[in-house]
N, C-alpha and C positions, 0 to 999 in steps of 0.2 A: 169761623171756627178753623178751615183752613189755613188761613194763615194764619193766627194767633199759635197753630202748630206749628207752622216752618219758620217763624217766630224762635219760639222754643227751640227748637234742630238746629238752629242758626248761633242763636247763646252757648248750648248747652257743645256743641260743638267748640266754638271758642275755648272755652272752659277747659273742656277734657284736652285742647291743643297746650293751654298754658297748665294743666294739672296735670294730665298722664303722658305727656312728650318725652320725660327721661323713662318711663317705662317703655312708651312703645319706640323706641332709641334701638339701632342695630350700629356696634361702632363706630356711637356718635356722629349717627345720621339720623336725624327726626324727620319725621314725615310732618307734610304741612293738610293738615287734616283739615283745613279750610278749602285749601284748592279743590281738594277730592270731593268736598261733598257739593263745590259748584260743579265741577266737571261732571258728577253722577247725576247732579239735579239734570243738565242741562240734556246728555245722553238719556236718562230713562223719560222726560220729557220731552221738552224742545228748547227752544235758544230764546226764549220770553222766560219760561222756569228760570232757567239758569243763569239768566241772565237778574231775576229778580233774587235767588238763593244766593248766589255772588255780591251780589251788591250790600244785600244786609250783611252776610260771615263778614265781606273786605270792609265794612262800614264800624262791626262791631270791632273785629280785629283792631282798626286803626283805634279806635277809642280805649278801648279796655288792654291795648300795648303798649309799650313806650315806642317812640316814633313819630315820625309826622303821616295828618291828616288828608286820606285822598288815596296813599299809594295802593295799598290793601283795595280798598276799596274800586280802583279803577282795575287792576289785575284779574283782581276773583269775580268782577262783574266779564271782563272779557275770555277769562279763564269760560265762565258758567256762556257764557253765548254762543263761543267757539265752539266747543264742546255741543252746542244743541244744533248749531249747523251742521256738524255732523251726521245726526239723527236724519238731515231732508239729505243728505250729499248720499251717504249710504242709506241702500236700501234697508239691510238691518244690520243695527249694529252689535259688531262678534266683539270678542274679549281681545281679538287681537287689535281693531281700532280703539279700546278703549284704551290699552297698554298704550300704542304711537301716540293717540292724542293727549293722553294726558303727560306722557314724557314730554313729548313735546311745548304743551304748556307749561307744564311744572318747570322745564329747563332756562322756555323764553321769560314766566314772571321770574324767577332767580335772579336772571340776566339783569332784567331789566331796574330788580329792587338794588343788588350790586351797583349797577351805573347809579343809581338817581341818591345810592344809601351813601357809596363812598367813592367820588369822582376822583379824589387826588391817589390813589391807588396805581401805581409804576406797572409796569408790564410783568415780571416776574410774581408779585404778589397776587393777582386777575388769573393769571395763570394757574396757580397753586388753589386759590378761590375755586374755580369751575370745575377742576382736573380732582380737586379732593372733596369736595362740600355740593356747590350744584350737579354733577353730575349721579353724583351715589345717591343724595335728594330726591332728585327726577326720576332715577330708578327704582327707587323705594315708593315714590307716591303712586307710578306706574302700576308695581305689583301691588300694592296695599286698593288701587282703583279696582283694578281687574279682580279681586278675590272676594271685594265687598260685591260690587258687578255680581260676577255669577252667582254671589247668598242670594241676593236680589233677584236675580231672574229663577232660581231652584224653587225660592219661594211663590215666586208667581204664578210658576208652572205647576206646581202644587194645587196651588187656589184653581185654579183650571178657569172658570167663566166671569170670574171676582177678575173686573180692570182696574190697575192702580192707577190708569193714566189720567191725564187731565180731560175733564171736559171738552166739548165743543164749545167753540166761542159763539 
């Protein structure tokens, strides 16, 4: 039943990235709501969650987008892992690693979809690419991590003895 729901979270996610992207759009900067919810899996869990939540979003991503097969996919499973090493590296994690680590992922898959997406790209246009588009990105996915982050944790804290976390293995 668990996963038949993260499942779901995983599709339904996709979805709302290719359906409400020019909504949630801040001067034509879209947030990659795929990275966010591996990076969240992986942070409110561990780096097996996130690293399993990444792999489906990047798995559905690559199918249900135009693109080649594998990129999405190998990103958002490292996006969602990094992100859960986090979790054993700090003791708890605050709003202000989730903001670093996910800039920081969000900035290096960018990076790295750029290189593998459009290698004949001259040094002036790479430039204007990172300086206009990945960078505003990675700060958007950033603040858009952190603000889902603290609903998440307001709610938990709420629930008081209710643990959302995973099981023992």
């Amino acid at each position: 039943m668990r996963t038949a729901l993260q499942i779901l979270l995983c599709v339904a996610t996709v979805v709302a990235q290719a359906t409400f992207s020019s909504l949630l759009s801040l001067n034509n900067v879209y947030p990659d709501l795929c990275i966010i919810l591996a990076c969240l899996a992986g942070f409110l869990s561990n780096e097996y969650k996130g690293l399993m939540i990444g792999l489906t979003v990047g798995l559905l991503q690559d199918l249900l987008t135009p693109g080649g097969i594998g990129v999405n996919l190998i990103l958002k499973g490292l996006a969602g892992t990094l992100a859960g090493l986090t979790t054993h590296t700090v003791s708890t994690v605050t709003t202000g690693a989730v903001i670093i680590v996910t800039l920081v992922l969000s900035l290096g898959s960018g990076l790295a979809s750029l290189v593998l997406a459009y290698p004949p790209l001259d040094g002036s246009d790479t430039l204007h690419i990172i300086v206009g588009v990945l960078v505003p990105q990675a700060l958007y996915n950033s603040a858009l991590a952190a603000g889902i982050f603290l609903a998440i944790h307001k709610v938990q804290r709420s629930f008081g003895v209710i643990h959302f976390a995973q099981r023992g293995r």
